[in-house]
C-alpha positions in Angstrom: -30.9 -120.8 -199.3 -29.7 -124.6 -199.0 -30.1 -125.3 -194.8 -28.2 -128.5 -193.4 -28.6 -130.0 -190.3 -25.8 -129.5 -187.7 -25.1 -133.0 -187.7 -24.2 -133.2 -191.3 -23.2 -129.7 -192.0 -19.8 -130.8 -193.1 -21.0 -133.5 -195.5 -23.5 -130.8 -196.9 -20.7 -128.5 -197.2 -18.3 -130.8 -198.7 -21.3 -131.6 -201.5 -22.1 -128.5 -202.3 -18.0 -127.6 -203.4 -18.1 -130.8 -205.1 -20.8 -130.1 -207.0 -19.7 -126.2 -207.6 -15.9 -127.7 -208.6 -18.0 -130.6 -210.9 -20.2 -128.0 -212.3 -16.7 -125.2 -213.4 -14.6 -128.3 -214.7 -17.2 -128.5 -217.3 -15.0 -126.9 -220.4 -16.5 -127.8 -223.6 -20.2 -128.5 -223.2 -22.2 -127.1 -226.8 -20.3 -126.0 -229.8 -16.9 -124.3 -229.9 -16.8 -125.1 -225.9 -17.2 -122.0 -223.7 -19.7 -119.4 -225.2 -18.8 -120.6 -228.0 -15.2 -118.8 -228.0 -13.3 -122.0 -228.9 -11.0 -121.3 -226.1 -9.4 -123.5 -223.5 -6.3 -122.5 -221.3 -4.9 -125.8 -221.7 -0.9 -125.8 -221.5 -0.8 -130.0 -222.2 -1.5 -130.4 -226.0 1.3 -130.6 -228.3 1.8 -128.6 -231.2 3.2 -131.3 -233.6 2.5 -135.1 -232.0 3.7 -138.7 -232.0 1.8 -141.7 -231.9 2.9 -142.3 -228.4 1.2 -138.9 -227.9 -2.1 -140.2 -229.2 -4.6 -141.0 -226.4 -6.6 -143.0 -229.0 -7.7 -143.1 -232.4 -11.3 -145.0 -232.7 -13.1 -145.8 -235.7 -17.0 -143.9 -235.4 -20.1 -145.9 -236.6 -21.3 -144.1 -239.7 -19.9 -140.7 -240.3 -20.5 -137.1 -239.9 -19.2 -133.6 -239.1 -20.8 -133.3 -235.5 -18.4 -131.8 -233.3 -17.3 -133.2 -229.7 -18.9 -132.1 -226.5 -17.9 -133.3 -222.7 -19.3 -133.8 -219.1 -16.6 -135.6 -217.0 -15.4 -138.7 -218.8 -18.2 -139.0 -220.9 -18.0 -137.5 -224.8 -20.8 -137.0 -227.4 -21.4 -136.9 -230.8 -23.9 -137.7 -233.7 -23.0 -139.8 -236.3 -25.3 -141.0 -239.7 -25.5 -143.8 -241.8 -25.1 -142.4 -245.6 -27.1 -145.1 -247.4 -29.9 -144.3 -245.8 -29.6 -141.4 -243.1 -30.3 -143.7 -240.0 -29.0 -140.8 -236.9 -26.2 -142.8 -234.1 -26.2 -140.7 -230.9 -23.4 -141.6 -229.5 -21.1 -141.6 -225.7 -17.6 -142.8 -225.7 -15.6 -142.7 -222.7 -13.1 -139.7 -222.7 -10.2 -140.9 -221.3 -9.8 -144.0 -223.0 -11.9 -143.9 -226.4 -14.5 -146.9 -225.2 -18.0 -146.7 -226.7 -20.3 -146.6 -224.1 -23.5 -146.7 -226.0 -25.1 -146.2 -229.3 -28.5 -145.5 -230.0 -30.0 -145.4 -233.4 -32.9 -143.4 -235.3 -33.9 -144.3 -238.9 -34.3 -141.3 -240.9 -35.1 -140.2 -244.4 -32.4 -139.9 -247.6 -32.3 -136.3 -248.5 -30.3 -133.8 -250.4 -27.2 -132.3 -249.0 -24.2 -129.8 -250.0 -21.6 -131.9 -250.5 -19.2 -131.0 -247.8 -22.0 -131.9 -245.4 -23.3 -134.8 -243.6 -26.7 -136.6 -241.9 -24.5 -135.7 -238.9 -23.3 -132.2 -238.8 -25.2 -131.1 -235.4 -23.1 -130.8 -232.4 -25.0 -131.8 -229.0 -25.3 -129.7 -226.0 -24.8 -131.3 -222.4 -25.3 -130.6 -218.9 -25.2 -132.3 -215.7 -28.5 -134.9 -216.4 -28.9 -134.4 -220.3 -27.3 -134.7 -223.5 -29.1 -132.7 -226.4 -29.1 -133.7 -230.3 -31.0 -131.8 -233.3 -31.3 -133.0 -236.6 -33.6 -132.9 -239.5 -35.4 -134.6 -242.8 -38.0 -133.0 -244.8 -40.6 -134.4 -243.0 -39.2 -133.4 -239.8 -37.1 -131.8 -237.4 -36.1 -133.5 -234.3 -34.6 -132.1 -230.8 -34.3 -135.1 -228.3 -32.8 -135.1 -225.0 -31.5 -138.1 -223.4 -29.2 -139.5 -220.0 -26.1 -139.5 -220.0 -26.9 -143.4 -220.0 -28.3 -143.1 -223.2 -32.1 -142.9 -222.1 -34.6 -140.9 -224.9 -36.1 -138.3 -222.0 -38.6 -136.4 -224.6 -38.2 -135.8 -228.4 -39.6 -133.1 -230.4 -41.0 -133.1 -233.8 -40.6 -129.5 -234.7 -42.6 -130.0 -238.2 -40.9 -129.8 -241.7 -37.9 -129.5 -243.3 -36.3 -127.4 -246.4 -33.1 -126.6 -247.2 -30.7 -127.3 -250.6 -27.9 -127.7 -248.0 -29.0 -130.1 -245.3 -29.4 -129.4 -241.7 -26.1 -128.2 -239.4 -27.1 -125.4 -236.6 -26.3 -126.9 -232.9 -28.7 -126.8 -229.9 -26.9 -124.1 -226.9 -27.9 -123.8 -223.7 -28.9 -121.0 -221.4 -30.6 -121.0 -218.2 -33.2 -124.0 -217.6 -33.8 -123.8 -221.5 -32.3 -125.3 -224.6 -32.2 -122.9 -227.6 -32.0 -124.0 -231.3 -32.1 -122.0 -234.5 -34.6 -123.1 -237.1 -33.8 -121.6 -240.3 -35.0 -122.8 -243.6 -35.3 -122.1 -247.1 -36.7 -123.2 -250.3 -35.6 -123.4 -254.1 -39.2 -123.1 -255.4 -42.1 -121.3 -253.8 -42.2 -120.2 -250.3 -39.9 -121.6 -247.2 -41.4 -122.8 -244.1 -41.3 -119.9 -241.7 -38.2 -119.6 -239.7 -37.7 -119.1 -235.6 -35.5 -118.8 -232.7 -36.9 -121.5 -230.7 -36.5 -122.4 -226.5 -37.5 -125.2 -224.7 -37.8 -126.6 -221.1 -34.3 -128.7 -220.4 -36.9 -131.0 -218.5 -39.6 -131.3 -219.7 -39.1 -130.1 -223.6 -42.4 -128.3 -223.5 -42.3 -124.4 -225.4 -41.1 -121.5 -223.7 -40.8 -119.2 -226.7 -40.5 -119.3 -230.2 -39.2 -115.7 -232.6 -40.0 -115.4 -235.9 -36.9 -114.6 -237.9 -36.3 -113.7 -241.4 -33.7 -116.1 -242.8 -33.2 -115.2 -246.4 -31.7 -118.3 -246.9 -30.8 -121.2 -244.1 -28.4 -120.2 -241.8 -26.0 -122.2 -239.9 -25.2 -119.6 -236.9 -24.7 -120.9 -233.7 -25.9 -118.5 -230.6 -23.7 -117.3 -228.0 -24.6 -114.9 -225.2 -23.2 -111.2 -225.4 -23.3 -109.7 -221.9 -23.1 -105.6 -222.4 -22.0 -103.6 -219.6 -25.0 -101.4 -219.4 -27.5 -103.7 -219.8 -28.6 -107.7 -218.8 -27.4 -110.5 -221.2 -28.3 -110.8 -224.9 -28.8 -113.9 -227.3 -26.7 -113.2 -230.5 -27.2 -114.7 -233.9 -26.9 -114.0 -237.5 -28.3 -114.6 -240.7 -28.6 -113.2 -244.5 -32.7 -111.3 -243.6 -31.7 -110.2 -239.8 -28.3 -109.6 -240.4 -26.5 -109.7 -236.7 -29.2 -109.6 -234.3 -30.1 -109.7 -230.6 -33.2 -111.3 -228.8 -34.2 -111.6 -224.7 -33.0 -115.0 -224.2 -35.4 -115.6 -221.0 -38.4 -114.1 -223.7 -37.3 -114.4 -226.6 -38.2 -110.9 -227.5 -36.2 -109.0 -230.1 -33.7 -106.5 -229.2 -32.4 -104.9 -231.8 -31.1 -106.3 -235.9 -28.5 -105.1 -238.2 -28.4 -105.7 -241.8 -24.4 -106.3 -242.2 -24.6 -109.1 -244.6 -25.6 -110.3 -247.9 -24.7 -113.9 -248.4 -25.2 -117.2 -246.1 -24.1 -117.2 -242.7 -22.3 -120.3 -241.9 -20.0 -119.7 -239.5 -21.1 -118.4 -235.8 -20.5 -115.1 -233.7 -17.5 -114.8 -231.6 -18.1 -111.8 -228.7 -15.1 -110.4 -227.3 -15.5 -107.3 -224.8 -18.0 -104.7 -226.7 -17.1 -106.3 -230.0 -19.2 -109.0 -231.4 -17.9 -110.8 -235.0 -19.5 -112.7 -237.3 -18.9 -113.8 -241.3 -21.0 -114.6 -244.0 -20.1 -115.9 -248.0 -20.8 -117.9 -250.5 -19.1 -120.8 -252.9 -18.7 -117.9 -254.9 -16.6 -115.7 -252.9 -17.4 -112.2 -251.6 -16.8 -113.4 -248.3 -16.3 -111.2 -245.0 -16.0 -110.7 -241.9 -17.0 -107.6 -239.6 -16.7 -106.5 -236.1 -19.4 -104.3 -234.4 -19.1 -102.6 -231.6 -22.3 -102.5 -229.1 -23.2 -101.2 -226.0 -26.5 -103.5 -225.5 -28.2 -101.2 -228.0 -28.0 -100.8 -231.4 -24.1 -101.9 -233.0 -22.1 -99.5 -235.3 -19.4 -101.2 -237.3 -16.1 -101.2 -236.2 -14.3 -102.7 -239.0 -14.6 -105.1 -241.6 -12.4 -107.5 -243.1 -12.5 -108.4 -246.8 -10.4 -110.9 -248.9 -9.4 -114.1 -247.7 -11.9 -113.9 -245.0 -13.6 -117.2 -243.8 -17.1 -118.3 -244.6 -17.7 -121.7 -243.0 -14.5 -121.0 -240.0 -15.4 -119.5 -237.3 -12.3 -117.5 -235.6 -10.7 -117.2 -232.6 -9.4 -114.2 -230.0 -6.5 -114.1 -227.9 -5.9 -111.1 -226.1 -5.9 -108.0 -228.6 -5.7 -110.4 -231.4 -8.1 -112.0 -233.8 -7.3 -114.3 -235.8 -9.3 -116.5 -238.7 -8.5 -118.9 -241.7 -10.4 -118.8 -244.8 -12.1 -121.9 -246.2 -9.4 -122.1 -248.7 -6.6 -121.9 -246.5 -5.3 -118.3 -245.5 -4.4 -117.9 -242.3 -4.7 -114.0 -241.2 -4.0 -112.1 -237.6 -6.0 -109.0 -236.8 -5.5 -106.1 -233.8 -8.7 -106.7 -232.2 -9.9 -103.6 -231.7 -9.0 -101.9 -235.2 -9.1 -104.6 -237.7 -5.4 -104.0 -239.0 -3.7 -107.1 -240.6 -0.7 -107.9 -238.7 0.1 -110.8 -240.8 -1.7 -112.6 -243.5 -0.1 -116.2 -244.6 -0.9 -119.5 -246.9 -1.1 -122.7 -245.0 -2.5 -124.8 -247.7 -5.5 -127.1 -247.8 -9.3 -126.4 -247.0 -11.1 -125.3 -244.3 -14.6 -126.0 -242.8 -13.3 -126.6 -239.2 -13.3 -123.8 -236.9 -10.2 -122.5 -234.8 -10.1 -123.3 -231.1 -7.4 -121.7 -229.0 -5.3 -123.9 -226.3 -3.3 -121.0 -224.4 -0.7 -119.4 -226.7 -1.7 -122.3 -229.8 -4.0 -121.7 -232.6 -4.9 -125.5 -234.1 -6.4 -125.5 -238.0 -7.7 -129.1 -238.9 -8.0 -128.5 -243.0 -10.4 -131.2 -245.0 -7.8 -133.5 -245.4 -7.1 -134.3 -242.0 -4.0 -131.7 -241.6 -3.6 -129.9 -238.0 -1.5 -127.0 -238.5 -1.0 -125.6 -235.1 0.0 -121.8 -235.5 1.7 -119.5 -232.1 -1.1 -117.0 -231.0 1.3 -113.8 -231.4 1.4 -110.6 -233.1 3.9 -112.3 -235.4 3.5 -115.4 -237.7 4.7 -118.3 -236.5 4.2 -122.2 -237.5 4.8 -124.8 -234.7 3.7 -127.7 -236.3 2.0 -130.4 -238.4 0.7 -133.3 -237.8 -2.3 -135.7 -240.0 -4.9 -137.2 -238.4 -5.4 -139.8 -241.4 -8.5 -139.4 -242.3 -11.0 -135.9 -243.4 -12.0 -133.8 -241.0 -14.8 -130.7 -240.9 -15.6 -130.8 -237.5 -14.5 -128.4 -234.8 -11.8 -129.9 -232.0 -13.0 -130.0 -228.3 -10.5 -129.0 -225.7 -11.3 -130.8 -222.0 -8.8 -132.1 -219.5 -5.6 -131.1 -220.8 -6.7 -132.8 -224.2 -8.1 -132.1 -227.5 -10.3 -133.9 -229.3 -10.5 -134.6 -233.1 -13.8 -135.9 -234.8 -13.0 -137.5 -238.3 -15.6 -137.8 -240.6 -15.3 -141.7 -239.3 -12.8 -141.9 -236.2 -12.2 -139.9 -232.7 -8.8 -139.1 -232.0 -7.7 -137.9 -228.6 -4.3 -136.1 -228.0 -2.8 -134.4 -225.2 -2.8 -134.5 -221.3 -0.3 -133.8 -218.8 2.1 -136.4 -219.7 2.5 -135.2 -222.9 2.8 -131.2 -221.9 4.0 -129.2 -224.8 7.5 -127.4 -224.9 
């Protein structure tokens, strides 16, 4: 219970809603924005822009695949150097594309897929800290820092392994921060793999899982929040399958073997559905849905053909939809699975779809946005490039969205420039 003194009670009052309206304006904070849904009820972004629609279009220090996330004005993102794998954590003013600050890291040369980058870990934020993971064999580091820029702590969370590089994103829940650490190894034995929280403040341990990765996974968390039960950290990868832990304990809940390939793309939980990919860069990719009460899931459905590895997808009422990383678009009934419409839009795909009210957006690898109507039926509203690659995942805040190239931020969108 917050008292006030009668003297101030108004000025007490008048905090506390400013801090409560501060704290909900807050749209895209960790990966994918809210929960990870890549959904924003944004009306102002256009589905095919001008320049004159372009906020602005900044070139990045360095490059990288690390996807947007916003308090207020402020924006973050991590950016590398490729010679020689120095980290950039970076803040750039929202509204007008100013860099605030840079602070570097030196780092360690290592090798990577070659769609990926020193730089493909999106922060997390809240209202004091900004959160950045990242990794080289000798080490993995979590740091926390102001919104100023400050180094708060830094963890070294030991070594390294993975033929692919390093890409999971810190979430957080609570007063912890949460961050996968999955590895593997091409010869001989991996370094164990965890779930792993920390304290926001103070980065000291508050638990740590041991998983079974199979192979390093690239799953980001979300929370699934069952009807019969208290919330649920979800996550996937090739050993666990789909599986559930206590996110205050970090004990496990319950695991279900659904796949048998490298998860890459993240769950999406809609209702008593929760969704989640895996593949490979051989094909034999899909997609299933399982339904779950808070105990053990059954399948519902599963998609096959053209369904995304690397993409995660996106809901809108009783439709799914997802893109496959080579460039099929295809709608789903939520709650059956059945293909309402399946359709080419060229290019390839390692960003994930984000949702702004009745518009799907699909940046391909060549710096395409192909914004698609969220309906039953297939319908393209527009193109437009962005002029340079792109295999992040847009943020949607204040009536914008944001684009991260591998080496410039592009803003589009706001009221003035309200879609019709």
């Amino acid at each position: 219970m917050i008292r006030c003194q009668s003297s101030a009670w108004l000025l007490c009052a008048i905090t506390l809603i400013s801090s409560t309206i501060s704290a909900s304006a807050q749209e895209w904070t960790r990966f994918r924005g809210p929960n990870g849904t890549g959904e924003s009820e944004a009306r102002s972004i256009p589905a095919k822009w001008t320049d004159k629609q372009v906020n602005f279009n900044v070139e990045v220090p360095g490059i990288g695949h690390s996807s947007p996330v916003l308090w207020d004005n402020k924006l973050f993102i991590l950016s590398a150097n490729p010679d020689d794998a120095t980290r950039h954590t970076l803040c750039f003013d929202a509204n007008t594309g100013k860099k605030l600050w840079q602070k570097s890291f030196p780092s360690q040369k290592h090798q990577l897929h070659k769609q990926s980058s020193y730089a493909s870990s999106s922060a997390a934020v809240d209202d004091k800290h900004v959160y950045f993971a990242w990794a080289a064999p000798k080490s993995i580091t979590l740091i926390a820092m102001t919104h100023a820029g400050e180094t708060v702590w830094t963890r070294d969370l030991g070594t390294w392994s993975s033929q692919h590089g390093f890409g999971t994103s810190p979430v957080l829940y609570k007063d912890m921060v949460i961050l996968s650490n999955s590895q593997e190894s091409k010869e001989g034995p991996p370094p164990p793999s965890f779930m792993m929280a920390f304290d926001r403040v103070t980065g000291a341990d508050r638990w740590k899982t041991p998983r079974n990765s199979g192979n390093t996974s690239y799953s980001v968390p979300v929370i699934f929040a069952p009807a019969s039960g208290t919330e649920q950290l979800i996550c996937t990868n090739t050993g666990d399958g789909m599986f559930a832990l206590d996110p205050v304990s970090g004990s496990p809940l319950w695991s279900e073997t659904f796949f048998d390939k490298r998860t890459v793309s993240s769950p999406l939980v809609k209702g008593d559905l929760i969704f989640g990919s895996n593949g490979s860069g051989g094909g034999g990719n899909y997609l299933v849905a399982a339904q779950c009460d808070g105990k053990q899931p059954k399948l519902a459905y599963k998609i096959e053909g053209q369904a995304p590895y690397v993409p995660t997808s996106v809901v809108r009422g009783d439709l799914v939809f997802m893109v496959s990383d080579g460039g099929i678009a295809t709608c789903v009934d939520l709650q059956s699975g059945k293909i309402h419409w399946r359709e080419r839009l060229g290019g390839n795909y390692s960003s994930s779809l984000v949702r702004a009210f009745d518009k799907i957006f699909c940046a391909n690898a060549d710096g395409e946005v192909v914004v698609l109507a969220a309906e039953k039926e297939f319908k393209e509203l527009g193109r437009s490039m962005l002029g340079d690659g792109i295999r992040s995942t847009p943020a949607i805040a204040n009536g914008r969205i944001y684009f991260r190239t591998f080496s410039h931020l592009i803003s589009v969108g706001g009221t003035e420039t309200a879609s019709k």
